[in-house]
Structures are given as C-alpha cells and as structure tokens.
MARLOVO-50258 format. One record per residue (C-alpha): residue number from 1; residue in three letters; x, y, z. Coordinates in nm, 2 decimals. Layout:
<nodes>
vose pavex x y z
NUM ALA X Y Z
...
</nodes>
This chain:
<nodes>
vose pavex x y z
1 UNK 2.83 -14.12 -1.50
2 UNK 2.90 -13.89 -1.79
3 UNK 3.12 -13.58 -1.80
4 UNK 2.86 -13.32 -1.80
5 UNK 2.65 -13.48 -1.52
6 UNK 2.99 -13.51 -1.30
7 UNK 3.05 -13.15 -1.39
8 UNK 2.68 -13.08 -1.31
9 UNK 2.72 -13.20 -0.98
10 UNK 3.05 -13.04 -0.88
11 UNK 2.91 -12.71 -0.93
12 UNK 2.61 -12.81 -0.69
13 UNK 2.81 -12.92 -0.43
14 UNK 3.06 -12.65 -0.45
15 UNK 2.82 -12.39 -0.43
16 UNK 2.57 -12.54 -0.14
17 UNK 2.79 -12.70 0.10
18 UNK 2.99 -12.53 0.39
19 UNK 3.16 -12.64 0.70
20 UNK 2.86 -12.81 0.90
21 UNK 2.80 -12.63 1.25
22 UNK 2.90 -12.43 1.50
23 UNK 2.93 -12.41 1.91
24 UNK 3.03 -12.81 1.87
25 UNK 2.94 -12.95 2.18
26 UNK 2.78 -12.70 2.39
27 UNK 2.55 -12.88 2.56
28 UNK 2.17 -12.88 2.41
29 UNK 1.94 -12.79 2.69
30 UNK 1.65 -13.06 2.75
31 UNK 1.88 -13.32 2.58
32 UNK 1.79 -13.70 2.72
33 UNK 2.11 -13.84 2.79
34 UNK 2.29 -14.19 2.87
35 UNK 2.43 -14.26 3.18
36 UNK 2.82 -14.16 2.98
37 UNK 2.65 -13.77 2.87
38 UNK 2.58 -13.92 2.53
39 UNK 2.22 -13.79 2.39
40 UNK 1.98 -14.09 2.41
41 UNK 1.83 -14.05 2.07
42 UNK 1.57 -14.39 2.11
43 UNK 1.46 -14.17 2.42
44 UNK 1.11 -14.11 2.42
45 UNK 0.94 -13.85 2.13
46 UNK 0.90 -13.52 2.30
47 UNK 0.54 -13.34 2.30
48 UNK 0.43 -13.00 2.28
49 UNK 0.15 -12.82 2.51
50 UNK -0.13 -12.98 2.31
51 UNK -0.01 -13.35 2.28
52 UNK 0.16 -13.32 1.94
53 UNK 0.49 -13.46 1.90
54 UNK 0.75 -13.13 1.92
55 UNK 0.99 -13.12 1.60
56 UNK 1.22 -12.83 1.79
57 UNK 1.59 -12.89 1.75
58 UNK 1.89 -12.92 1.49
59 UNK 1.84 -13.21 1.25
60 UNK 2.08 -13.39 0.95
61 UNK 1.95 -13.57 0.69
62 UNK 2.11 -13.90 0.66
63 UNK 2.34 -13.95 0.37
64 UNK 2.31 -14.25 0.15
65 UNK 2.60 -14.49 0.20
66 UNK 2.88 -14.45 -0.03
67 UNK 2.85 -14.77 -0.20
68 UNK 2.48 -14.78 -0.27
69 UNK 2.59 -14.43 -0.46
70 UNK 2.90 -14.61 -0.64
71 UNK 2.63 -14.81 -0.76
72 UNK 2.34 -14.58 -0.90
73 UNK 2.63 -14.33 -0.98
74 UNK 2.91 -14.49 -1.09
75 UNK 3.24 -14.28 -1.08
76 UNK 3.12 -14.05 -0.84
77 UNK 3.43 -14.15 -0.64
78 UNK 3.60 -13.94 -0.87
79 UNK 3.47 -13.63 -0.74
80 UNK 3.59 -13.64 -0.41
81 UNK 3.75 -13.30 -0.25
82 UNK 3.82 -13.28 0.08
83 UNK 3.50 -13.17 0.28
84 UNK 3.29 -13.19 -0.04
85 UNK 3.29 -13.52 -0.15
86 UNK 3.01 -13.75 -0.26
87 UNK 3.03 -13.91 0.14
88 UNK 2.81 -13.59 0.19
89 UNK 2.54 -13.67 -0.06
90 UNK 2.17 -13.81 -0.07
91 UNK 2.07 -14.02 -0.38
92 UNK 1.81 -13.81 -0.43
93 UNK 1.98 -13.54 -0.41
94 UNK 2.16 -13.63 -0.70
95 UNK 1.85 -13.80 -0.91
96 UNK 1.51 -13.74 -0.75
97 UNK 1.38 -14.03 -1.04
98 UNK 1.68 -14.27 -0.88
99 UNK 1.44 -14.51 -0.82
100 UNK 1.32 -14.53 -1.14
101 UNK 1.44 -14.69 -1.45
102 UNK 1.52 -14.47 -1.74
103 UNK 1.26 -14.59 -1.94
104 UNK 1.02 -14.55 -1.69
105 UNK 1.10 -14.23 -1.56
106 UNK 0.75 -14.00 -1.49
107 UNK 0.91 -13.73 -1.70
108 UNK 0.71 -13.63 -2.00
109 UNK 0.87 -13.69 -2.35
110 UNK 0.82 -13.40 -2.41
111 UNK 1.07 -13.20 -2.15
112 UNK 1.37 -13.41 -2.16
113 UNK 1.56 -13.22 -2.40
114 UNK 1.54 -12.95 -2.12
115 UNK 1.72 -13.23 -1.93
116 UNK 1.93 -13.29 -2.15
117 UNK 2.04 -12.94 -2.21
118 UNK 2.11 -12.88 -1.86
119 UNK 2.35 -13.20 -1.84
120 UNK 2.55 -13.07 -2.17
121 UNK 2.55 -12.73 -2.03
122 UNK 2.71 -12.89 -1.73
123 UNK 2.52 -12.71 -1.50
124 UNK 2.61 -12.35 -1.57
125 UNK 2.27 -12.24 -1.52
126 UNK 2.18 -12.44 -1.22
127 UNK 2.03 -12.19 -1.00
128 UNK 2.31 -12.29 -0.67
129 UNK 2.58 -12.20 -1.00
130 UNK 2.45 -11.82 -0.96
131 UNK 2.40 -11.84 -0.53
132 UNK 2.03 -11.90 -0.56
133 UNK 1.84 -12.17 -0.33
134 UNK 1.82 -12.51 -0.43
135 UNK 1.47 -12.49 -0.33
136 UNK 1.25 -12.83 -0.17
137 UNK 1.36 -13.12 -0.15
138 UNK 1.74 -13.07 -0.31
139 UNK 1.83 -12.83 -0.02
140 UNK 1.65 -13.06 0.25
141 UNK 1.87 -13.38 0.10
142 UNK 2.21 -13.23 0.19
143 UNK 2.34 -13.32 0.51
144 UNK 2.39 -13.02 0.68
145 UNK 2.22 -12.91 0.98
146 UNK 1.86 -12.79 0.97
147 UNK 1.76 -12.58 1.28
148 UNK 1.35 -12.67 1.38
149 UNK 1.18 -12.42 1.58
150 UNK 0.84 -12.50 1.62
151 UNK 0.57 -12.29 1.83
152 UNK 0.23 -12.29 1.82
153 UNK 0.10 -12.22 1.49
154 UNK 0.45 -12.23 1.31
155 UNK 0.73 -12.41 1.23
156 UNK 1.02 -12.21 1.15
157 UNK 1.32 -12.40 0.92
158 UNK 1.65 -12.23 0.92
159 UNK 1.90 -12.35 0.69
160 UNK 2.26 -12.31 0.54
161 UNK 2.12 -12.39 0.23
162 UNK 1.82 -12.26 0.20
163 UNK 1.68 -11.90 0.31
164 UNK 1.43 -11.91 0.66
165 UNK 1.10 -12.16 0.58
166 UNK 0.75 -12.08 0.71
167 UNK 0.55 -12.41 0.77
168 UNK 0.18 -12.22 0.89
169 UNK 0.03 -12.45 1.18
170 UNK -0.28 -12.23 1.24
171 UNK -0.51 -12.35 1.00
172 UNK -0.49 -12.09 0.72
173 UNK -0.53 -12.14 0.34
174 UNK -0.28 -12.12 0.05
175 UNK -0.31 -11.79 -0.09
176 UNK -0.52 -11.77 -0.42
177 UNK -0.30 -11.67 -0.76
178 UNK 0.09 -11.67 -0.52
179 UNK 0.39 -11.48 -0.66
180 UNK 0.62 -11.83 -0.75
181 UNK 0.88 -11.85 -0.46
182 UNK 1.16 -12.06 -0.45
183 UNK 1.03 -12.21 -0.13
184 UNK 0.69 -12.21 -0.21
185 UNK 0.38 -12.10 0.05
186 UNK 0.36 -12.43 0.29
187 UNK 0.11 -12.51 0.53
188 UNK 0.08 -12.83 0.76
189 UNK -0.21 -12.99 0.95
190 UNK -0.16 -13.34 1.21
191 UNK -0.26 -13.66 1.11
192 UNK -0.21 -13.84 1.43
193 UNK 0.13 -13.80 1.53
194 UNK 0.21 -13.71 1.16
195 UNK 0.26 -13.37 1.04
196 UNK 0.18 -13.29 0.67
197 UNK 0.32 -13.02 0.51
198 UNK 0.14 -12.93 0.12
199 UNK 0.34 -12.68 -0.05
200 UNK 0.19 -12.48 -0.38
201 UNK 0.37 -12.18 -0.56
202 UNK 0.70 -12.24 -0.67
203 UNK 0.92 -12.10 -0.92
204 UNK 0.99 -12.32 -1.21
205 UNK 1.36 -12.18 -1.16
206 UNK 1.45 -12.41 -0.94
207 UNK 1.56 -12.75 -1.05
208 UNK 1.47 -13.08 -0.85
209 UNK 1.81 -13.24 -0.82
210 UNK 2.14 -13.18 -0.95
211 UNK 2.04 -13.35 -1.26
212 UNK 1.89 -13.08 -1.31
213 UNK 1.48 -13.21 -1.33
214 UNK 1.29 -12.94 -1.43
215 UNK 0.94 -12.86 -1.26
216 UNK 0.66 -12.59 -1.32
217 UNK 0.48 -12.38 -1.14
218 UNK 0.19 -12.61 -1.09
219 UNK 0.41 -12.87 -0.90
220 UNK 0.28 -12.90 -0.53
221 UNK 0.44 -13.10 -0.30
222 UNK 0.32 -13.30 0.02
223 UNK 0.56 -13.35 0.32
224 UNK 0.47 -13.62 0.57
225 UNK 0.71 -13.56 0.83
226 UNK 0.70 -13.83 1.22
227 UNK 0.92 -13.80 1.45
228 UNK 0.99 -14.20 1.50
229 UNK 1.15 -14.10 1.85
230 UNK 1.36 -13.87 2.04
231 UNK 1.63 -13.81 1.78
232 UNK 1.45 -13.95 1.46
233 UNK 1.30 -13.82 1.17
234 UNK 1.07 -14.03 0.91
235 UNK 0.99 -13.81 0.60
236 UNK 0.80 -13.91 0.29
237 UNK 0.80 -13.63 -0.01
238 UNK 0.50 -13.69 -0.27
239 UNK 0.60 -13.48 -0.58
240 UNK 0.27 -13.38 -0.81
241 UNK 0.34 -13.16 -1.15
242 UNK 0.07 -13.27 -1.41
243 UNK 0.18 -13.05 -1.64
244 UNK 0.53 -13.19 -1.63
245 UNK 0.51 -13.54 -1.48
246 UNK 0.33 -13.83 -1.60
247 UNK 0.24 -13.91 -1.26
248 UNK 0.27 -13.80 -0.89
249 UNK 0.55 -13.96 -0.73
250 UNK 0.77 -14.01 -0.40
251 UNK 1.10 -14.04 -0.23
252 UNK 1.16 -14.12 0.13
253 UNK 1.45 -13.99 0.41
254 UNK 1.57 -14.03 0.77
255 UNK 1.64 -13.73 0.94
256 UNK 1.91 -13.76 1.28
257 UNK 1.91 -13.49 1.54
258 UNK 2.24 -13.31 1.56
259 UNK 2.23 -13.23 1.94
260 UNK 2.50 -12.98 2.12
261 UNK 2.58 -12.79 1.80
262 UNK 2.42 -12.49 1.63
263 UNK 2.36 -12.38 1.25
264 UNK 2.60 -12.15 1.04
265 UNK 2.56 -11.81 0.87
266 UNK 2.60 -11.91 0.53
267 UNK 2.61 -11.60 0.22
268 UNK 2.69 -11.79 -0.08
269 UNK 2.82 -11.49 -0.27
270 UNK 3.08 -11.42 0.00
271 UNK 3.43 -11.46 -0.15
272 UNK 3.26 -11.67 -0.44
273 UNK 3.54 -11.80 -0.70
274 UNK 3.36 -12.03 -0.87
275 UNK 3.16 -11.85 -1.16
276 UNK 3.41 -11.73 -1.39
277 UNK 3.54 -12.08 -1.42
278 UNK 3.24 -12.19 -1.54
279 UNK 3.24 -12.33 -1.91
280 UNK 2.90 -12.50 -2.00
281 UNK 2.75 -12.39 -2.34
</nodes>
C-alpha cells in the first residue's frame, strides 16, 4: 500500500473513530437471554405491531478479519495505534471497488485523476480531515455502534460517526430538485421481511471510501437491509452514479447487535489536534 494511501487512511481513522460505547453492561430491556444471562442472538427475529420484522436496537458492523485485510491491503499492519488500528476496519471501508480488479474497476477513465489526486494529497481534503461526515456507506462500515430506533413510519439512525438519519416508512416521495445532503433524503418500503432503503440527493463532497472514490450528485443508492435473526443483520448496498460509474454496483455486510451498551456523544472538532499536522499538497 503506498505512502499516500496509508497517509490517506490514518487521517480517516483518526478523525472518525472514538472509544465505542457507553453504560457497558446495563442490561438491555427485552433482551432474549441463555440460561448463563448471555443475549441469545440466534433467538427468534423480533416483530413490530404490523408483522414486520423490528430493527430497534444498537448494532456493529462486523469488521473484516485482519488477515483478509493484510491481504487486499498489504502493510496496513503498519498503521496500528492503540484503539485505532486496522483490527477496526471494513474492506470496504477502505476500497468500496475491493472487489474489483484495477483494470476492471466501474470508475470512468475519465475521473481517476481525481483519485489519484486525493491519494497524493494524502487525504488532506477528505471531508472526516475537516470534522465533516463520512456520509453512506463509509460511516456505516466502521465498527462502532449504531443505535436503531424504529416506529411506525420512521427509522431513526443515530451515529458516532455520522449526524441523526431519517429512513421515511410512511410511504412518501423523494422530494423533487433536493438541496445535496451529506446523508441524502432516504426512504424505505418492505419487501417481505426485507426493508429497502433508496437514497437520492447527496453531496458530491463526500467521498465513498478512504481511497477517496469520488461520487456526484446523481448517485442514488439502494439499501436492502433483513434482519437474519434476533441479533443479525444482512445488508446489501447497490451503488448507481451513471455520470460517474460505468455501471451500478454492490457490496455486502453483517451487522451484530451490541446489546447492554449505549452510543456515545461524539463532536469531532472537540479538542481536535490533528489538522495543523496535515501536509498533503
């Protein structure tokens, strides 16, 4: 892994990840629970009022294994500091094109330079570099906590990454001609037990990974979340920028609930030390 993409990455880590919960162990009300206390996360997929499987509670992406990371990214070992090393990281998080061989990355010929330019700028203007979000999916493929709180008609996402998300249940439209947001304007319908999630009207600030992959504002982006049981998550992200991207593509995640802890207050800015050491081009 080259020097500016190692340097690219420290500064997204650095800036994104905190200390991962609060309240550990105060016990989670409604938890199913072996016959030792020990949440029973095969235990049956919890419903709401109308059938529909209930996403409620405090869920953690899982993180890639170190050594399928050594591999796609090697020398990312090196990078290790305690509490923010690469043990912490999703592939994707790091390359959202990791699947993909170089040569037959979606990206159009076109914008790689911009690429390019972001890697020998090591990530100085990454938008976590000046406290900004990290947007969907690079803040949902960091494993810190996520706190669900779905009602009818809404789902609610609180983050430590990422400011509050609004996932509208109730049937409603995007809205026409959207001022880009760095979350975008989501709404989701059921398929079955499957919720899907379409999101329109981002920002073309925000970059897709710490590589820095550049979308537009005509990207739109299709979550198809199922809750595989009681403590589960299966989600599928279909990523769709014709005027960037050859072709629509996808990447695919566990999600584990975190039960008997709660999220943090995170305010990036806070004591921030970081920026002035910054010396991309």
């Amino acid at each position: 892994m080259s020097r500016a993409i190692a340097s690219t990455v420290i500064i997204c880590l650095t800036l994104v990840i905190s200390v991962e919960a609060q309240w550990v162990n105060h016990p989670s009300p409604g938890i199913p629970r072996t016959k030792d206390g020990k949440p029973n996360l095969a235990a049956r997929t919890p419903t709401t009022a109308d059938g529909k499987p209930d996403l409620t509670g405090i869920w953690t992406t899982d993180r890639t294994p170190l050594p399928e990371l050594e591999r796609l990214f090697p020398g990312l070992g090196d990078l290790a500091v305690p509490g923010d090393g690469p043990e912490v990281l999703h592939k994707y998080f790091m390359n959202v094109l990791a699947d993909f061989k170089r040569e037959d990355s979606p990206l159009r010929k076109e914008f790689v330079p911009i690429l390019i330019q972001r890697g020998e700028d090591q990530g100085k203007d990454s938008p976590t570099a000046k406290c900004l979000p990290p947007g969907v999916p690079m803040g949902d493929l960091l494993a810190l906590p996520r706190r669900f709180i779905h009602v009818p008609g809404l789902m609610v996402i609180l983050s430590e990454a990422n400011p509050p998300r609004l996932i509208y249940l109730d049937g409603r439209k995007h809205p026409v001609d959207p001022q880009p947001a760095w979350l975008g304007y989501s709404v989701g319908a059921w398929e079955g037990d499957t919720l899907v999630v379409e999101t329109r009207g981002f920002t073309d600030k925000s970059w897709l990974d710490a590589f820095g992959h550049p979308r537009s504002e005509a990207m739109r982006i299709t979550e198809r979340i199922r809750r595989r049981d009681f403590g589960h998550l299966d989600v599928q992200v279909t990523l769709d920028d014709p005027k960037l991207y050859s072709k629509q593509f996808s990447i695919r995640y566990s999600v584990t609930l975190t039960p008997d802890t709660d999220i943090l207050e995170t305010v990036c800015v806070e004591n921030e030390r970081d920026a002035k050491h910054m010396v991309g081009k």
